[in-house]
LUMKOL-298368 format. One record per atom (N, C-alpha, C): residue in three letters; x, z, y. Coordinates in steps of 0.05 Angstrom, whole numbers, plus 5000, padded with zeros to 4 digits. Atoms other than C-alpha are relative to their C-alpha. Layout:
BEGIN
ALAXZY;...
# end
This chain:
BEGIN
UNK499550144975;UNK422336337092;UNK503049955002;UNK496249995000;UNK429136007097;UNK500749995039;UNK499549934971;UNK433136147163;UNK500349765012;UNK501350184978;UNK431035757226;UNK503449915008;UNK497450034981;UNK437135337264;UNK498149995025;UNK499950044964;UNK437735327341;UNK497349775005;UNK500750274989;UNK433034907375;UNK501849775007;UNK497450254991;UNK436234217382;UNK497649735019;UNK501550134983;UNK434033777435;UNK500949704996;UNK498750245006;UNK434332957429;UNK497549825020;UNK501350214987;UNK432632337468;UNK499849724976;UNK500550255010;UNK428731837425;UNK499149785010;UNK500750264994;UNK427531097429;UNK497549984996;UNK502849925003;UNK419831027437;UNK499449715004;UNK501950324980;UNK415330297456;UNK501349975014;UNK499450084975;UNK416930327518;UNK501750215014;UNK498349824986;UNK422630767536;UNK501550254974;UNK499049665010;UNK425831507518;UNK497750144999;UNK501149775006;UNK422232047483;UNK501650245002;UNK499549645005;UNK424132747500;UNK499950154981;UNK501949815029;UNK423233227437;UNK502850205000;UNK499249845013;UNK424433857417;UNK500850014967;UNK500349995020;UNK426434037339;UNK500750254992;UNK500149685010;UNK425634717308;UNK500249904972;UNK499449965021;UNK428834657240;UNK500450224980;UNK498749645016;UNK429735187180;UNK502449794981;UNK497250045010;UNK436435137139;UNK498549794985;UNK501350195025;UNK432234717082;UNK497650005003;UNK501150104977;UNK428734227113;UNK497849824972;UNK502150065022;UNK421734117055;UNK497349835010;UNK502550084983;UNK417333757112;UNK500249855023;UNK500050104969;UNK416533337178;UNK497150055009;UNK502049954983;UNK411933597229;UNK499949965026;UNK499849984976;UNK409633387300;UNK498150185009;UNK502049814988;UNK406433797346;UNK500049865029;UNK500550044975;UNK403033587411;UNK499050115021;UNK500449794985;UNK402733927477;UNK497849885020;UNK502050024989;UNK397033977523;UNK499549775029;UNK500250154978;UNK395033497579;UNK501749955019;UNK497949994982;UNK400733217618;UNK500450005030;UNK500849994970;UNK397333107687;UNK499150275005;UNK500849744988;UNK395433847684;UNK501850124995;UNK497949825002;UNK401934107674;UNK501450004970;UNK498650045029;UNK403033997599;UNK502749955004;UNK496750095004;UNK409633947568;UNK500950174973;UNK499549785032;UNK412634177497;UNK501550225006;UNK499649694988;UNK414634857533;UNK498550084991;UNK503149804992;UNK407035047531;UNK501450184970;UNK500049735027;UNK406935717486;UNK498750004976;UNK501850085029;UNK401435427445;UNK501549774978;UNK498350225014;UNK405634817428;UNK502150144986;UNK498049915011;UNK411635307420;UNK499950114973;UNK501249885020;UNK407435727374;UNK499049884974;UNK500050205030;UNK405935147318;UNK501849955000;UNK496950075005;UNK412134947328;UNK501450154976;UNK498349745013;UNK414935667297;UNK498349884980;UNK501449935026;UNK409435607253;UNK500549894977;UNK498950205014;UNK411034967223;UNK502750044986;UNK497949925000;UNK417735077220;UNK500050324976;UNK500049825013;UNK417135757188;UNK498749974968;UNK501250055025;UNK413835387131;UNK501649784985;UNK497950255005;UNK419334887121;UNK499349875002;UNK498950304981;UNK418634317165;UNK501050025022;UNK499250074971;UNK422234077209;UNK497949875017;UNK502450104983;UNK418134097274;UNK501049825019;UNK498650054974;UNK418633597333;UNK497450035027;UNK502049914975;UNK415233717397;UNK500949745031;UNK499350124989;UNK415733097433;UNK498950085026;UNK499749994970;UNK414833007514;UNK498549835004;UNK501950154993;UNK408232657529;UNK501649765018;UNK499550244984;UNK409831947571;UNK499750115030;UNK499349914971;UNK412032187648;UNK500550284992;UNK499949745005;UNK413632837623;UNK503450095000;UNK497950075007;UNK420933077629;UNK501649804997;UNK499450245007;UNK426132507607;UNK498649804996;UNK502250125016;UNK420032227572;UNK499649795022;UNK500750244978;UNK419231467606;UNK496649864983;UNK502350185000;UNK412831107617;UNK498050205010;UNK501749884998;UNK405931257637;UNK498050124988;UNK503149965004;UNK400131687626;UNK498349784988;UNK502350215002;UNK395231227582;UNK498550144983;UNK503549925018;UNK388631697558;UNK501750094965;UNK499349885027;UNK392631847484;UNK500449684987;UNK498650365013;UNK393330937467;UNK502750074998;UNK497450134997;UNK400030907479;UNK501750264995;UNK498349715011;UNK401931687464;UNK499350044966;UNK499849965022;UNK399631607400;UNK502049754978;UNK498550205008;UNK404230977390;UNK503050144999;UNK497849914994;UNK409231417417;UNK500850314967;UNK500049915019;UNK407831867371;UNK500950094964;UNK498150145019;UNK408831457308;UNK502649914991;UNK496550044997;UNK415331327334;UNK501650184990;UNK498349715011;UNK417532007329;UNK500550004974;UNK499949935023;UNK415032077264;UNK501749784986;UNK498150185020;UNK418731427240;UNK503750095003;UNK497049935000;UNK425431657273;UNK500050264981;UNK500049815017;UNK424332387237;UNK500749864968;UNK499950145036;UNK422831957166;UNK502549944997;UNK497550074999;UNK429331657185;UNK502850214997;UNK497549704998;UNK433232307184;UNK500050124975;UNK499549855016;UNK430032697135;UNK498349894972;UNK501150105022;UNK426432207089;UNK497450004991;UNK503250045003;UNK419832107069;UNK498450244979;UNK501049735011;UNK417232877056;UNK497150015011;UNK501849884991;UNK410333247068;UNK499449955033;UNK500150014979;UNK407633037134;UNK497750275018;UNK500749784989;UNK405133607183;UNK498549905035;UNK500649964978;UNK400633527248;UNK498750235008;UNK501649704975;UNK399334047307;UNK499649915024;UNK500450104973;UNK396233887370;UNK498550295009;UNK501249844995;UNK393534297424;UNK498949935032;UNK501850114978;UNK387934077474;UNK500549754999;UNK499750324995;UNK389333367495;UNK502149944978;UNK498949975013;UNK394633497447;UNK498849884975;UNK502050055012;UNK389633527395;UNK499649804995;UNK501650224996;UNK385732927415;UNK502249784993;UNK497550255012;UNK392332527400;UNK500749974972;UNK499350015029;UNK393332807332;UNK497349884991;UNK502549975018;UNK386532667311;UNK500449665005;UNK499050325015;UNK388631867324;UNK502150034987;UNK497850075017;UNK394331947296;UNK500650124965;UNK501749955025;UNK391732227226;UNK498949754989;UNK503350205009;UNK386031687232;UNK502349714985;UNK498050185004;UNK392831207232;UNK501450074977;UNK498149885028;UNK396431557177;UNK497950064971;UNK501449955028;UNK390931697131;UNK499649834983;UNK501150215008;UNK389430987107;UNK503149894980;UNK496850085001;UNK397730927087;UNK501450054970;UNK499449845028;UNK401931177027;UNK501950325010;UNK499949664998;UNK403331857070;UNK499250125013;UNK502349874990;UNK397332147097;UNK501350245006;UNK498649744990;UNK399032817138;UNK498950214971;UNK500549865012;UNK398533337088;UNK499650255012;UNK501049764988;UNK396333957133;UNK499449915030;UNK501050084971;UNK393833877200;UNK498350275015;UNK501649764989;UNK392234467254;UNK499449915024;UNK500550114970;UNK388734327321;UNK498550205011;UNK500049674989;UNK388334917366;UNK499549965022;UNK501150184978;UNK383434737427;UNK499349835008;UNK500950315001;UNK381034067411;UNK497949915019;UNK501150114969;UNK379333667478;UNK498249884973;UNK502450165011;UNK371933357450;UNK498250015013;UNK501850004980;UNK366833097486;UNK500850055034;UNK499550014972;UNK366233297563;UNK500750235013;UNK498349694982;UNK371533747593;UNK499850155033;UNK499750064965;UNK372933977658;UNK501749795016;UNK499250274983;UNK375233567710;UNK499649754989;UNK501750225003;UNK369833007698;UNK502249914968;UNK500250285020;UNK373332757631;UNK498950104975;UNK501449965022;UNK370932577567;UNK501949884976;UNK499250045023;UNK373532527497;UNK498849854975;UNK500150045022;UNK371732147437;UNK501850034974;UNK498849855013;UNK375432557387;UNK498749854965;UNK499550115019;UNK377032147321;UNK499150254971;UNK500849785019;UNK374432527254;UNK502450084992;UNK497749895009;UNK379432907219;UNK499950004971;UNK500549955026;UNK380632957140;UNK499550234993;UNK499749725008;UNK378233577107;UNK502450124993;UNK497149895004;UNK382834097099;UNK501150035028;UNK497749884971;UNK384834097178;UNK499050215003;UNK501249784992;UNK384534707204;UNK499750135026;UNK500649944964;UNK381234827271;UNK499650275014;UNK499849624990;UNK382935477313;UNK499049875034;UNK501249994977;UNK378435557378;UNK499650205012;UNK500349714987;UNK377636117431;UNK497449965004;UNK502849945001;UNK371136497436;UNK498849855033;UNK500950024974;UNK371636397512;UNK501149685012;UNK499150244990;UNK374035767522;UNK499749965020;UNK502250064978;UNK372735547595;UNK501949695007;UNK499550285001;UNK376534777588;UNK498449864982;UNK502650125027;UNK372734607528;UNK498550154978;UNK502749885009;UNK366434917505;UNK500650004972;UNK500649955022;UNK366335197446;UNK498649884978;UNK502950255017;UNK359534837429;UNK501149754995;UNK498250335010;UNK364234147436;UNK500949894982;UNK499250025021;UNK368434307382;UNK498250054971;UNK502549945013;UNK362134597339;UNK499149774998;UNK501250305013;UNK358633957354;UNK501749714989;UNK499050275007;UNK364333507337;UNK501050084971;UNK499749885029;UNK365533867273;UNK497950034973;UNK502850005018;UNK358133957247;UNK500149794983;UNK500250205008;UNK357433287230;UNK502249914963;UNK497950005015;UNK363933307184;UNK500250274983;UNK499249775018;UNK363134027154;UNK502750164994;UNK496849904998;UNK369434257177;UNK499550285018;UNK500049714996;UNK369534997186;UNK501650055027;UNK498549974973;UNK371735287259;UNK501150345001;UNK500649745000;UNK375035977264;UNK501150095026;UNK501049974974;UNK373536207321;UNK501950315011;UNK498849724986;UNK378036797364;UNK498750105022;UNK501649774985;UNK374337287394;UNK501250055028;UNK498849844973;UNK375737397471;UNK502149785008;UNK497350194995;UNK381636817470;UNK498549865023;UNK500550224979;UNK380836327531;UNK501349714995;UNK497550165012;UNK384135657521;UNK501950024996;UNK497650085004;UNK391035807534;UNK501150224977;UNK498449815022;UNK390736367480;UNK502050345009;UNK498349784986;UNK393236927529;UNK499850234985;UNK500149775015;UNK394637487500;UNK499649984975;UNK500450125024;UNK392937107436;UNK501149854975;UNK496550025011;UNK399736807407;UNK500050034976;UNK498849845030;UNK400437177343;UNK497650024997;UNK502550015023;UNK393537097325;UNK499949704984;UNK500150295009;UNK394736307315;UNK502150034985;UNK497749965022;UNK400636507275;UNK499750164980;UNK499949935016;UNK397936877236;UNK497249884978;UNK502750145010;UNK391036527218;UNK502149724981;UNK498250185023;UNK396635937194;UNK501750094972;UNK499549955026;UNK399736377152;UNK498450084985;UNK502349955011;UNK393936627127;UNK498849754970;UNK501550195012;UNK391736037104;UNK501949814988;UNK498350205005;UNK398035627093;UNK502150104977;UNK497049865016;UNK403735767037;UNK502749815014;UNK498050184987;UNK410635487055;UNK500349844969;UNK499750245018;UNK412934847023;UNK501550064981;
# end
């Protein structure tokens, strides 16, 4: 693991406005990774612990991570639009990143609504000449959540790797199960976790390294 720099904070140019973002770098920088934070009308924001927590993770595997600022979020300008227009925002990031550190290993992390953004923004990158090469989605909004909404959650390429709490009580367990069956994409499941992973932290960090080598 090469040593981490400071968080560095930056305002990017997005569609329609400023992106907010975090960037968790290590000294030698073998990757670009975004990571997306959870629902912005319920409080989201690339603070959340879960977001913070791929962040490290990423990062600790050599990429540089960014953790942008959903649309009304922070600096972050524009509106709320369902994951359209955040996953445009999205792309953006990732093209300013390319612009920095060149066209390496691409890395997505989402988490909840988070999620549901990476899984377009995969569907968008996979068809390209640099398909994400690892992808983790840790609470994947699918199907019908609480507070009346609903998800149609984009397939994913094999090889992502989906971490879900036993107890979930935002999105059912069975949601992710049934939106996975279909695709034969393995779910591993944490015992006792609730969505936000309380007390649960360093089990999502360690199920990535588990499974992940660094670049």
């Amino acid at each position: 693991m090469t040593r981490p720099l400071p968080t560095e904070k930056a305002l990017l140019k997005g569609p329609d406005g400023t992106i907010e973002a975090l960037i968790d770098a290590p000294s030698e920088v073998r990757g670009i990774a975004l990571v997306a934070h959870p629902h912005p009308l319920f409080g989201g924001a690339n603070t959340n612990k879960v977001a913070h927590t791929l962040a490290r993770a990423f990062r600790d595997l050599g990429f540089a991570t960014l953790r942008p600022n959903f649309r009304g979020v922070g600096a972050s300008e524009g509106a709320h639009d369902h994951g359209g227009a955040e996953t445009e925002d999205m792309l953006a990031v990732l093209a300013w990143a390319q612009s920095r550190w060149g066209s390496l290993p691409i890395g997505l992390g989402g988490f909840s609504f988070g999620a549901f953004v990476q899984t377009r923004v995969a569907a968008r990158l996979s068809p390209g000449v640099t398909p994400p090469d690892r992808i983790v989605l840790v609470g994947t909004a699918a199907g019908e959540v609480t507070g009346a909404r609903s998800y149609s959650t984009e397939n994913v390429p094999k090889g992502t790797l989906l971490i879900h709490g036993e107890l979930d009580e935002t999105v059912a367990l069975a949601n992710v199960l049934d939106w996975a069956r279909p695709q034969e994409l393995p779910v591993v499941v944490v015992p006792g976790a609730d969505h936000f992973f309380h007390g649960k932290l360093h089990v999502i960090r360690e199920i990535i390294s588990r499974n992940w080598q660094a670049l």
